[in-house]
DONUNU-166168 format. One record per residue (C-alpha): residue in one letter; residue number from 0; x, y, z. Coordinates in steps of 0.001 Angstrom, whole numbers, always signed. Layout:
REM DONUNU-166168
+------+------+---------+---------+---------+
| resn | resi |      px |      py |      pz |
+------+------+---------+---------+---------+
|    a |  NUM |       X |       Y |       Z |
...
+------+------+---------+---------+---------+
REM end
This chain:
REM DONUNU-166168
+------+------+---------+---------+---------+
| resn | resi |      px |      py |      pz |
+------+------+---------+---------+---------+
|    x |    0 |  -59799 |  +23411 |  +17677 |
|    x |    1 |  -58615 |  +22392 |  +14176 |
|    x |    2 |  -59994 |  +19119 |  +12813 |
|    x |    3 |  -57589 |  +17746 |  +11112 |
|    x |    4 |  -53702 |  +17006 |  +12418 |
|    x |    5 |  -51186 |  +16906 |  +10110 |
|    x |    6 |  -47747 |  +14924 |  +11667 |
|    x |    7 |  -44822 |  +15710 |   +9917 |
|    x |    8 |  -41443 |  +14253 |  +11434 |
|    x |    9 |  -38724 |  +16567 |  +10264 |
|    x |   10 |  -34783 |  +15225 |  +10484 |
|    x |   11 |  -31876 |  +16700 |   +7977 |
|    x |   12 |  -34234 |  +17771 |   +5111 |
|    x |   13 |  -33159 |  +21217 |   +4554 |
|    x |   14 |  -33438 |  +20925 |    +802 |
|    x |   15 |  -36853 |  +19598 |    +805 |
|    x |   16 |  -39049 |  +20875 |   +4020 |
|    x |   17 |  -40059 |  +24437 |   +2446 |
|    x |   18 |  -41549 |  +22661 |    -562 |
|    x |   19 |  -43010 |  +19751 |   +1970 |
|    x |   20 |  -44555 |  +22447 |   +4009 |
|    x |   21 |  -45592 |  +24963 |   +1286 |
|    x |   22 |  -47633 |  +22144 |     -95 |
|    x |   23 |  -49681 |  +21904 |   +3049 |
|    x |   24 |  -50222 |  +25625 |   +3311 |
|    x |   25 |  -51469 |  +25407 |    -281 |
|    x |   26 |  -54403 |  +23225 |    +768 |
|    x |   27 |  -57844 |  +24115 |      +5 |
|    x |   28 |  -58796 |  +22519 |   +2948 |
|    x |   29 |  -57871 |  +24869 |   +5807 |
|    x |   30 |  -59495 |  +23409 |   +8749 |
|    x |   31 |  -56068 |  +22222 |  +10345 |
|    x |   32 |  -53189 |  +22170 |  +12461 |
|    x |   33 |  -49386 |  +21322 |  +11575 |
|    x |   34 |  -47499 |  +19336 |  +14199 |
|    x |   35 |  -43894 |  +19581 |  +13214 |
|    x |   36 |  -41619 |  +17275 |  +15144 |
|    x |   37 |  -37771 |  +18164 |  +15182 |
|    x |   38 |  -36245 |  +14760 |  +15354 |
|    x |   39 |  -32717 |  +16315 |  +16762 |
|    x |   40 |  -32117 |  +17889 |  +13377 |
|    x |   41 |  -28032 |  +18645 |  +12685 |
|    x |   42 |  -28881 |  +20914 |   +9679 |
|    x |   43 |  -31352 |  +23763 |   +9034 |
|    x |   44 |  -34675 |  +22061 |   +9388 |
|    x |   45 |  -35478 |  +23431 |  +12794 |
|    x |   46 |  -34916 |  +26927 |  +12007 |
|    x |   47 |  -36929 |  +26282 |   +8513 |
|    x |   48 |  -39811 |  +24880 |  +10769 |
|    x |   49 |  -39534 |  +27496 |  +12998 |
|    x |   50 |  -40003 |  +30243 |  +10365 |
|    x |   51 |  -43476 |  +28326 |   +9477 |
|    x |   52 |  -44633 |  +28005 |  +12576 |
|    x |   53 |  -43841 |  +32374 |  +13315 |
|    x |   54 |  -45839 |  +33196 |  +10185 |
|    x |   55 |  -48863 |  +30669 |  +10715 |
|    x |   56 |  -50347 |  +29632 |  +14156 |
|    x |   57 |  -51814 |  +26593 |  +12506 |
|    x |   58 |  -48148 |  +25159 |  +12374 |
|    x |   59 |  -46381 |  +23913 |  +15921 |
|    x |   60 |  -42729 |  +23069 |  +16199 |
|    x |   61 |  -42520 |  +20218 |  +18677 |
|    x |   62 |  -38355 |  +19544 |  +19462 |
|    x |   63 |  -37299 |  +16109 |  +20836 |
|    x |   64 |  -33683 |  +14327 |  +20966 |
|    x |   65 |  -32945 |  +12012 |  +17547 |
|    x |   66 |  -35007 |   +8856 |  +18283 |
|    x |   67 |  -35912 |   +8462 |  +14549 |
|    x |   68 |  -39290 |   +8178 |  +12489 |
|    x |   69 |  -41068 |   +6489 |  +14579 |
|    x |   70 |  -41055 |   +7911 |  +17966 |
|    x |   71 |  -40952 |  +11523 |  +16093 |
|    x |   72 |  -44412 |  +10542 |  +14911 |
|    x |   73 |  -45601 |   +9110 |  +17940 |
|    x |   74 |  -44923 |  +12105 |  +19925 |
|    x |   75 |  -46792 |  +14126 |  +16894 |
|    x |   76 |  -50029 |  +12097 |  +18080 |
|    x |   77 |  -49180 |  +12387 |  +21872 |
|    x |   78 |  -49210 |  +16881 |  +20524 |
|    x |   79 |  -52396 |  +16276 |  +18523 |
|    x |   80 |  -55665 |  +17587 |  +19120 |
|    x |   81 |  -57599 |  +17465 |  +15794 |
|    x |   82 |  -60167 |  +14406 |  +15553 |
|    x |   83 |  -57943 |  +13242 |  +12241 |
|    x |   84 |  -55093 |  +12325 |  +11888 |
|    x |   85 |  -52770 |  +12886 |   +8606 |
|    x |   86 |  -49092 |  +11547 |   +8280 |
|    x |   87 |  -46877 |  +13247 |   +6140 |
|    x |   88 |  -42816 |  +12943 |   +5930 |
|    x |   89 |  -40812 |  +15805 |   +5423 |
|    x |   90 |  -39015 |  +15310 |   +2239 |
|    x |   91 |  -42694 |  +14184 |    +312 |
|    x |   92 |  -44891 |  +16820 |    -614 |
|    x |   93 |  -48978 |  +17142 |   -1472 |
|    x |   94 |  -51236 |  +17927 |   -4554 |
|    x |   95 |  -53330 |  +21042 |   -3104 |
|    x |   96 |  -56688 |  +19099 |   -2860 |
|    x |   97 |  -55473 |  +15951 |   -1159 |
|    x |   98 |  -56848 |  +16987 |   +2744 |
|    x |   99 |  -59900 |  +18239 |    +904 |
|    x |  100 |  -60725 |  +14434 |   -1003 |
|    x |  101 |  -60124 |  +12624 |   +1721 |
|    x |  102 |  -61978 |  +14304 |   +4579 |
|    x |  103 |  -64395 |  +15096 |   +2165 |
|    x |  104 |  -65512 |  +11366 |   +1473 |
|    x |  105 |  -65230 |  +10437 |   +4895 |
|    x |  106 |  -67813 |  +13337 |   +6096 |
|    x |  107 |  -69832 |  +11333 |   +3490 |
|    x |  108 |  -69040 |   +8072 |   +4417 |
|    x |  109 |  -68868 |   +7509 |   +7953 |
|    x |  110 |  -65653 |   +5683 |   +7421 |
|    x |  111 |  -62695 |   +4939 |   +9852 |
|    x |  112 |  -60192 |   +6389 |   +7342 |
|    x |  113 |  -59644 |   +7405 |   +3511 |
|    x |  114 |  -56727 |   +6658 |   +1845 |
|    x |  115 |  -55705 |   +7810 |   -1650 |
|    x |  116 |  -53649 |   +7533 |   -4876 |
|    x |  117 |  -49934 |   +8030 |   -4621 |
|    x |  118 |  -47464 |   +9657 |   -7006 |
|    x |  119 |  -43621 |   +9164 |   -7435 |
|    x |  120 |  -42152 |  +12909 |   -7298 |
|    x |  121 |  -38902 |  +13596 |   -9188 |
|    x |  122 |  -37249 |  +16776 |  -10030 |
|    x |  123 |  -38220 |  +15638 |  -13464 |
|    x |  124 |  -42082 |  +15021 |  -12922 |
|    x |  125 |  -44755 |  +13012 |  -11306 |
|    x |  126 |  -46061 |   +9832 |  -11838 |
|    x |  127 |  -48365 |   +6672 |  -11057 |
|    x |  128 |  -46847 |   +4633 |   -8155 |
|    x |  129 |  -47143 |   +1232 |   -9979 |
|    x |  130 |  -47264 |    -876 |   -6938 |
|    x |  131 |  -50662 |    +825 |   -6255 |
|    x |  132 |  -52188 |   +1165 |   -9190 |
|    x |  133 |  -54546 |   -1720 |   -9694 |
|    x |  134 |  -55866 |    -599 |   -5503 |
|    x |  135 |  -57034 |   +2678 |   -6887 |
|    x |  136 |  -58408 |   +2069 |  -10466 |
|    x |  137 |  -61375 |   +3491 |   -9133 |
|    x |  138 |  -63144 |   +6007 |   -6113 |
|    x |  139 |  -64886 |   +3770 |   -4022 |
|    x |  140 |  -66471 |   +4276 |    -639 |
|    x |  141 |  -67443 |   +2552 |   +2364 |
|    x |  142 |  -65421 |    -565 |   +1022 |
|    x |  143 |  -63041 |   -2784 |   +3037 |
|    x |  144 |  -60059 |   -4768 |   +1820 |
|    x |  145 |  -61821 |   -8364 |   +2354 |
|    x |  146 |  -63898 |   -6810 |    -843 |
|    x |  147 |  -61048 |   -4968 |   -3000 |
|    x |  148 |  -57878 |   -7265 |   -1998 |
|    x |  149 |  -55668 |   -5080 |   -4256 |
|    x |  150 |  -55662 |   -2969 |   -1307 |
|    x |  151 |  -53060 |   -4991 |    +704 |
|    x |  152 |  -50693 |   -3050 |   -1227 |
|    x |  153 |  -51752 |     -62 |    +474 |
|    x |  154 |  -49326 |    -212 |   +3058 |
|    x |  155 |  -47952 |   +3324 |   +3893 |
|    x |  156 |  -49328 |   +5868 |   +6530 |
|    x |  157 |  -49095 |   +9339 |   +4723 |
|    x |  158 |  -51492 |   +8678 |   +1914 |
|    x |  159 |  -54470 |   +8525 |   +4444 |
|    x |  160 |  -56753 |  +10590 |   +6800 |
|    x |  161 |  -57876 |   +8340 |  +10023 |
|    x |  162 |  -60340 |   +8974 |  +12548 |
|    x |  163 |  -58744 |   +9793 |  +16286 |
|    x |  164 |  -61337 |   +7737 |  +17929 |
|    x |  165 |  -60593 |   +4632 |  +14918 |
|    x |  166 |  -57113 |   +4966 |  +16057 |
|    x |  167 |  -57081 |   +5213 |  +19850 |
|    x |  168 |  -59733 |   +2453 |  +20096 |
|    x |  169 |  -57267 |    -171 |  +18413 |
|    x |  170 |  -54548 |   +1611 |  +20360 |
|    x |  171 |  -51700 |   +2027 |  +17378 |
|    x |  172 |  -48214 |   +3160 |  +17855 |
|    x |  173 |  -45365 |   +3060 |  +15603 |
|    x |  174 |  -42613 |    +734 |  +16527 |
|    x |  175 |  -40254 |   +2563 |  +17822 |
|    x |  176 |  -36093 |   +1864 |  +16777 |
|    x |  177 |  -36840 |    +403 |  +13324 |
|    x |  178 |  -37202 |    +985 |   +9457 |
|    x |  179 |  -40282 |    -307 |   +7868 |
|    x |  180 |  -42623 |    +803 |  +10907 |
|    x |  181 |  -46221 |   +1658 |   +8352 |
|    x |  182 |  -47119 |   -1933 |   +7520 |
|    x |  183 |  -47698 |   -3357 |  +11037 |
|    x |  184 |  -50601 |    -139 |  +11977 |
|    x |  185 |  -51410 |    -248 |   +8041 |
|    x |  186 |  -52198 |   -3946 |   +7344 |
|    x |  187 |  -54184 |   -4375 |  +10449 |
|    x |  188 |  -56032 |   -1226 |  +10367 |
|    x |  189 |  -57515 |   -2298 |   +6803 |
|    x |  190 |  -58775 |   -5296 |   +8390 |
|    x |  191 |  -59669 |   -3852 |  +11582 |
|    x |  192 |  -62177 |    -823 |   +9626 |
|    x |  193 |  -65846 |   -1031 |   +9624 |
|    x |  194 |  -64714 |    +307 |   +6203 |
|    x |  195 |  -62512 |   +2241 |   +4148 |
|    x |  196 |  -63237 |   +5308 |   +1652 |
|    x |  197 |  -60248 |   +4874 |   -1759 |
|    x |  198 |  -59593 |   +7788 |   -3644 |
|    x |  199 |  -58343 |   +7484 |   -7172 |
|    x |  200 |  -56872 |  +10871 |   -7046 |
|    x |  201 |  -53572 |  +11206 |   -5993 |
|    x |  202 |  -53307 |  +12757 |   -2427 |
|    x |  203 |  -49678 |  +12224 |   -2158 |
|    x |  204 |  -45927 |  +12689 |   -4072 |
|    x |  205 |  -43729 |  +10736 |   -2585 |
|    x |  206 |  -39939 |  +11480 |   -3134 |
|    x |  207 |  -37346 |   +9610 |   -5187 |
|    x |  208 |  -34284 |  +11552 |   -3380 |
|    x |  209 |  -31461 |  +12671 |   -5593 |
|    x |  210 |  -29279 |  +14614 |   -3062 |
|    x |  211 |  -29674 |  +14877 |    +578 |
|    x |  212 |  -29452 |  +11199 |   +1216 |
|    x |  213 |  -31661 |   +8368 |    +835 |
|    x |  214 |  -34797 |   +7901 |   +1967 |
|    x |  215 |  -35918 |   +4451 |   +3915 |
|    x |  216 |  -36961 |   +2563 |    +954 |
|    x |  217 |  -34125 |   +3580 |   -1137 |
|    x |  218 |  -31701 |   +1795 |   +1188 |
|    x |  219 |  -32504 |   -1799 |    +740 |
|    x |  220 |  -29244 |   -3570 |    +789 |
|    x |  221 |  -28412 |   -2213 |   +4281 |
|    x |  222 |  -28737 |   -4923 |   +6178 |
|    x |  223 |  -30448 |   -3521 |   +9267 |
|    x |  224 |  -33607 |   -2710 |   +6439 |
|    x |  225 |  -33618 |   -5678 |   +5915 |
|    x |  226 |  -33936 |   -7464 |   +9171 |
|    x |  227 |  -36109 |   -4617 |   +9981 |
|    x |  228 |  -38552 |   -5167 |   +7009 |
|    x |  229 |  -39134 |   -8995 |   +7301 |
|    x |  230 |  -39354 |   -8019 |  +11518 |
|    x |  231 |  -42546 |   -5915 |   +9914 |
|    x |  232 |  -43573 |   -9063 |   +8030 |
|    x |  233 |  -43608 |  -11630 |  +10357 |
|    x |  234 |  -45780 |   -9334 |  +12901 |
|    x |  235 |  -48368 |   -8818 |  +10981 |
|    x |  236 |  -48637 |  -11833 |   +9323 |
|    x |  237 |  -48948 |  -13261 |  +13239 |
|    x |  238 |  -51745 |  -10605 |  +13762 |
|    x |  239 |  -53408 |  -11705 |  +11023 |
|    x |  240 |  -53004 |  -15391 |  +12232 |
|    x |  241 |  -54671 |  -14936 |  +15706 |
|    x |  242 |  -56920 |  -11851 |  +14707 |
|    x |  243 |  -57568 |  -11284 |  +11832 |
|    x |  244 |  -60586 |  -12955 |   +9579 |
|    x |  245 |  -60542 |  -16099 |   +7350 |
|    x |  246 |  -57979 |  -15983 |   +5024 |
|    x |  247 |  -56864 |  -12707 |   +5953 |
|    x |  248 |  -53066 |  -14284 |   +6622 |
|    x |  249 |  -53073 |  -16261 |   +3375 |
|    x |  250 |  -54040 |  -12853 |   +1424 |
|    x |  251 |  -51083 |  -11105 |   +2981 |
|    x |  252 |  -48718 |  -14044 |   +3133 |
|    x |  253 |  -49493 |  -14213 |    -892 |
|    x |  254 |  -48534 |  -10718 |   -1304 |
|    x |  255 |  -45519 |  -11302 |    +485 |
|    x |  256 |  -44009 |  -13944 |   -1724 |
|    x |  257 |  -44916 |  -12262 |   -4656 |
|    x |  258 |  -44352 |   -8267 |   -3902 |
|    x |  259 |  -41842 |   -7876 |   -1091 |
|    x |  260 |  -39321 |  -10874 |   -1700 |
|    x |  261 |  -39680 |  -10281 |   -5498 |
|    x |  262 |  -38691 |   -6749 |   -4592 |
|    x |  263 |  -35354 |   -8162 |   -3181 |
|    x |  264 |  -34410 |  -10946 |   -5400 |
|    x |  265 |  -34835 |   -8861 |   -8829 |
|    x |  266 |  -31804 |   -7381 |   -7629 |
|    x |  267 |  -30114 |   -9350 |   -5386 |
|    x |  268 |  -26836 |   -9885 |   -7945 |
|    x |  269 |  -25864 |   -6757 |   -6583 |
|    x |  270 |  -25384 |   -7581 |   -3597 |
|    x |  271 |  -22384 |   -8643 |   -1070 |
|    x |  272 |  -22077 |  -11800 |    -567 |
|    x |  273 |  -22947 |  -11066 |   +3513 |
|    x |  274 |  -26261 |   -9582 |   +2523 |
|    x |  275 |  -26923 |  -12401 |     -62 |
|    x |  276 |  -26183 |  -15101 |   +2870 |
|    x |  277 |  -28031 |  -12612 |   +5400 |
|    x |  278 |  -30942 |  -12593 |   +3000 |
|    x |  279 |  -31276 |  -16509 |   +2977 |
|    x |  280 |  -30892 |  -16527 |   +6551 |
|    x |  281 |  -33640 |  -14721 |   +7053 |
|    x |  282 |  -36387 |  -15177 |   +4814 |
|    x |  283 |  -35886 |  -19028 |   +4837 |
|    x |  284 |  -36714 |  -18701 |   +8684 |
|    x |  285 |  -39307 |  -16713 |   +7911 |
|    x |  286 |  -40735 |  -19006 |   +5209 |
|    x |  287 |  -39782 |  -22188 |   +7087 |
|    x |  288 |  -42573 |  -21212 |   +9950 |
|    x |  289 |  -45253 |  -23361 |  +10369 |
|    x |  290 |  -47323 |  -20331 |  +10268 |
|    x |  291 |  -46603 |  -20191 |   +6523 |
|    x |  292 |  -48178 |  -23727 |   +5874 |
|    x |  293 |  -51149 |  -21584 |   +5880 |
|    x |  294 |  -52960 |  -24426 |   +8452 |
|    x |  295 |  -52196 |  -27038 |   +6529 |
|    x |  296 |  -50433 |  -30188 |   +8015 |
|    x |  297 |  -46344 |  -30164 |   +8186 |
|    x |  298 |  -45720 |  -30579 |   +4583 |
|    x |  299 |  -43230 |  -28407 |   +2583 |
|    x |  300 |  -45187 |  -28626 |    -460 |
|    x |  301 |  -48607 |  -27669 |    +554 |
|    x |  302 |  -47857 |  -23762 |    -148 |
|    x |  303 |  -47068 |  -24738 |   -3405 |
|    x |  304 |  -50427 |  -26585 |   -3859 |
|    x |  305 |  -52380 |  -23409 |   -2423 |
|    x |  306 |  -50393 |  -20859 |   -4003 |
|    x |  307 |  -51194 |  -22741 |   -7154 |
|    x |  308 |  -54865 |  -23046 |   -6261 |
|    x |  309 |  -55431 |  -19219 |   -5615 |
|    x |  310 |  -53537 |  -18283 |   -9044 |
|    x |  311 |  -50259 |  -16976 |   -7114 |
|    x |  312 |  -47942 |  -19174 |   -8918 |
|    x |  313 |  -45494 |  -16399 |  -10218 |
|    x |  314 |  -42154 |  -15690 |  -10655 |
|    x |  315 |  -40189 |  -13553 |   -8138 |
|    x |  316 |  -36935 |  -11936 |   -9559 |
|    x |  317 |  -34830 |  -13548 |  -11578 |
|    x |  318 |  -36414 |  -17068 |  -12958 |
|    x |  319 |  -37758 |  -17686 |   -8984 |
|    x |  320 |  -41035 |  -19472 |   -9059 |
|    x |  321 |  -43544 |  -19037 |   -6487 |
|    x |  322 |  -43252 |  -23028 |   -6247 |
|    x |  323 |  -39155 |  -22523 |   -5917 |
|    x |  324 |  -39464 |  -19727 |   -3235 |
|    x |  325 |  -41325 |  -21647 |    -659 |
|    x |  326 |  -39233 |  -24460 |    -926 |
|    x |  327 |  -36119 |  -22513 |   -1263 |
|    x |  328 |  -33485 |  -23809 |    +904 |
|    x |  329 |  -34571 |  -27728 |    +137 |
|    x |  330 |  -34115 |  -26515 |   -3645 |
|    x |  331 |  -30725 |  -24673 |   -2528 |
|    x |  332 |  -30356 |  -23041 |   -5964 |
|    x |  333 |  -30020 |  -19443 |   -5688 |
|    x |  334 |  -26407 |  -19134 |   -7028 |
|    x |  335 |  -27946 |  -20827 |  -10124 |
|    x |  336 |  -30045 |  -18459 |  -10429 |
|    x |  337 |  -27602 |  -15533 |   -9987 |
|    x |  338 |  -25686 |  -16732 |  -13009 |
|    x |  339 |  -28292 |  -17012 |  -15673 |
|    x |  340 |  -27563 |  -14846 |  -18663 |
|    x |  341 |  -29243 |  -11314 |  -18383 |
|    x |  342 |  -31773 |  -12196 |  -21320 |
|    x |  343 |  -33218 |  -15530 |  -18972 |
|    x |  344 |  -33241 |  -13017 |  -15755 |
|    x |  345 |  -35423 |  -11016 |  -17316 |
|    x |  346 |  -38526 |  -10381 |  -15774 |
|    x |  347 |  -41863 |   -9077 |  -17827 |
|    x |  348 |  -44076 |   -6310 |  -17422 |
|    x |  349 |  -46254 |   -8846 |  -15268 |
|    x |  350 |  -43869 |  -10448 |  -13236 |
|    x |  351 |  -43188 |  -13458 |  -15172 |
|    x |  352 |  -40191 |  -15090 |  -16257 |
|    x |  353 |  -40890 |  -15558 |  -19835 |
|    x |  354 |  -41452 |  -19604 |  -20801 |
|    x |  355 |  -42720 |  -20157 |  -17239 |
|    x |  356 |  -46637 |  -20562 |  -18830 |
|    x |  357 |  -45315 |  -23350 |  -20500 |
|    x |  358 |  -43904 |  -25124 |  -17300 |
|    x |  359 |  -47632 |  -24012 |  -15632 |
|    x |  360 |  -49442 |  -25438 |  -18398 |
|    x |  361 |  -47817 |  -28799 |  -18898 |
|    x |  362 |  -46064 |  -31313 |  -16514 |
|    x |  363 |  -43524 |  -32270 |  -19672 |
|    x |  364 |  -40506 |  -31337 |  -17837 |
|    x |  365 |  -38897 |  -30654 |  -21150 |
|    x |  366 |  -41218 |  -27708 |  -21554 |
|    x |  367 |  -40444 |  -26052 |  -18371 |
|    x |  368 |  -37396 |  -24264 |  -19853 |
|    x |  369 |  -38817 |  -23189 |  -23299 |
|    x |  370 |  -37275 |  -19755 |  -24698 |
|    x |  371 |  -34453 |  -19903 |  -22198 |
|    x |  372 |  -30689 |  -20233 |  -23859 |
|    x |  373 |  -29173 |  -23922 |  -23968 |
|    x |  374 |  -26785 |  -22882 |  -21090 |
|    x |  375 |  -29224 |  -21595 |  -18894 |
|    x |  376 |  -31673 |  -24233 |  -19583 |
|    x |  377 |  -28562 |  -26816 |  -18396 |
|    x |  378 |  -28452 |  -24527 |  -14976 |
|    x |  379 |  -31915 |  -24173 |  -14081 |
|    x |  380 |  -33499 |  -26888 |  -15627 |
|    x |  381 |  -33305 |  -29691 |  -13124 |
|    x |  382 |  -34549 |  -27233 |  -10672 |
|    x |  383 |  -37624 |  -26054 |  -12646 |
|    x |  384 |  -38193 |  -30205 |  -13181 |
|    x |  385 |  -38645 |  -31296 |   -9513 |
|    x |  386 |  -40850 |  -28428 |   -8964 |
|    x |  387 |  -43429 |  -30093 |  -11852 |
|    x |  388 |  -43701 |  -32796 |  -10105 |
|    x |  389 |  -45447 |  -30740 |   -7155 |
|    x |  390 |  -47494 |  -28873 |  -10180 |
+------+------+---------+---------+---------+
REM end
């Protein structure tokens, strides 16, 4: 029996599955089996499979009606009989020594998984996913993410190798009928490890698509993404509420604010104006929960006081302060911020609108708007001013 399972859910990727699945015959760790799930494919990714799986006996084919990523992964696991498991998506591909780094440090380790560096892929060439850069500076094993925190970043399934017993014991399925379906198993299985083994090598290229369609994460302003990521958010922000350790909520809830909604409102000019009213609908329920309060008593601006406490005070998007955010919909002023000038929605390479030190490093009101033009500073300015008083 082959120790390691690799799950790949295969639906309408013709134009990338041979290079997805040459990349795991290429690996120099050969100890494994290939679960291939056709997820009702219309177009020739079965019969591509199928070719794989005559040649090589390591590779199944596994057919099941469309029922999307989720339950074609789940039903890779229910197929699986290696004691690791490996995710991989069918349009993504793998450098030929990923399996071998990350089984490889957790035969040393003991760990409940490894999880590893991740590429973007282009036709043009790789590169450093940014959003994960600062979680794998470094190798380090037998760690946890209550000791490296940039690890709450680490969020997807296919960049990591996890123990069968790990995963049955904490029973985790993918929610089924949804986008967005890695961060409620990811999230709580860093927090639910004895530890975790990081590899600073890249184990995984993940695919900007340029024909074929668009992957999950390139279709953002579809509303059902939407819903479906902040569905993601508010689950395991819950877990981490009744299970998980101290401070393990206000760690993720941080990230939130300053990753995932930033991720939205940077771009949110573009926009309908359905998706722009969906959007407030949504998060401001989500940020309006008492679970967001972070257990402190019913008081809109205590977020603001702990966000500025733990050094989270940033600005999301265009000219949105962490202060702002979390008081959004009592500061009502997003259509103020969607006219700035380009120049004042600028964001810097760290995330920061540029003059909003100034506003963090004095309580003069008439600094909060320094280097922004006179007409901007007349839009946003009263704004930026009752938020100083809660500095």
């Amino acid at each position: 029996m082959a120790r390691l399972s690799v799950i790949v859910p295969v639906y309408n990727v013709e134009d990338y599955l041979e290079e997805c699945l040459d990349s795991v015959v290429a690996q120099t760790f050969t100890d494994f089996e290939c679960v291939m799930v056709d997820d009702g494919s219309t177009d020739a990714s079965a019969a591509i499979a199928e070719r794989y799986a005559a040649r090589d006996e390591r590779f199944r084919l596994v057919t099941q009606e469309n029922g999307g990523l989720s339950k074609a992964r789940n039903t890779g696991i229910d197929h699986a009989r290696g004691e690791l498991l490996v995710f991989l998506d069918s349009d993504d591909a793998l450098p030929a020594n990923a399996y071998e780094l990350l089984v490889g440090a957790l035969d040393e380790s003991g760990s409940d998984f490894a999880t590893g560096n991740v590429y973007r892929l282009t036709r043009f060439a790789v590169s450093q996913a940014r959003y994960v850069a600062k979680a794998f500076e470094e190798t380090r094993l037998k760690t946890h993410v209550t000791k490296l925190r940039p690890l709450l970043a680490d969020r997807t399934a296919w960049n990591k190798v996890f123990r069968r017993s790990f995963w049955d014991k904490h029973g985790f399925r993918f929610p089924e009928g949804r986008t967005y379906e890695d961060t409620p198993i990811t999230i709580p299985a860093h927090f639910l490890a004895r530890s975790v083994d990081v590899i600073s090598d890249p184990v995984y290229y993940w695919r900007i698509r340029d024909s074929g369609g668009l992957s999950i994460t390139q279709r953002k302003f579809e509303p059902q993404a939407l819903i479906d990521r902040l569905t993601s958010i508010q689950e395991v922000s819950e877990h981490l509420a009744a299970d998980g350790p101290r401070g393990s909520k206000r760690w993720y809830d941080e990230t939130v604010v300053a990753d995932d909604l930033r991720h939205y409102v940077n771009t949110l000019d573009q926009a309908d104006d359905a998706y722009r009213q969906l959007f407030l609908d949504r998060v401001n329920e989500y940020l309006d929960l008492p679970h967001l309060l972070l257990g402190a008593p019913s008081n809109p601006w205590r977020p603001v006081e702990v966000a500025i406490e733990s050094g989270f005070v940033l600005l999301l998007g265009a000219a949105v302060t962490c202060v702002s955010w979390l008081t959004f919909r009592r500061l009502a002023y997003l259509e103020s911020l969607l006219t700035l000038c380009a120049s004042c929605q600028r964001v810097g390479d760290e995330g920061r609108w540029m003059g909003f030190e100034q506003f963090v490093e004095s309580r003069d009101s008439t600094k909060t708007t320094h280097g922004m033009c006179p007409d901007c500073q007349a839009t946003l300015g009263p704004a930026l001013s009752r938020t100083a008083g809660a500095e």
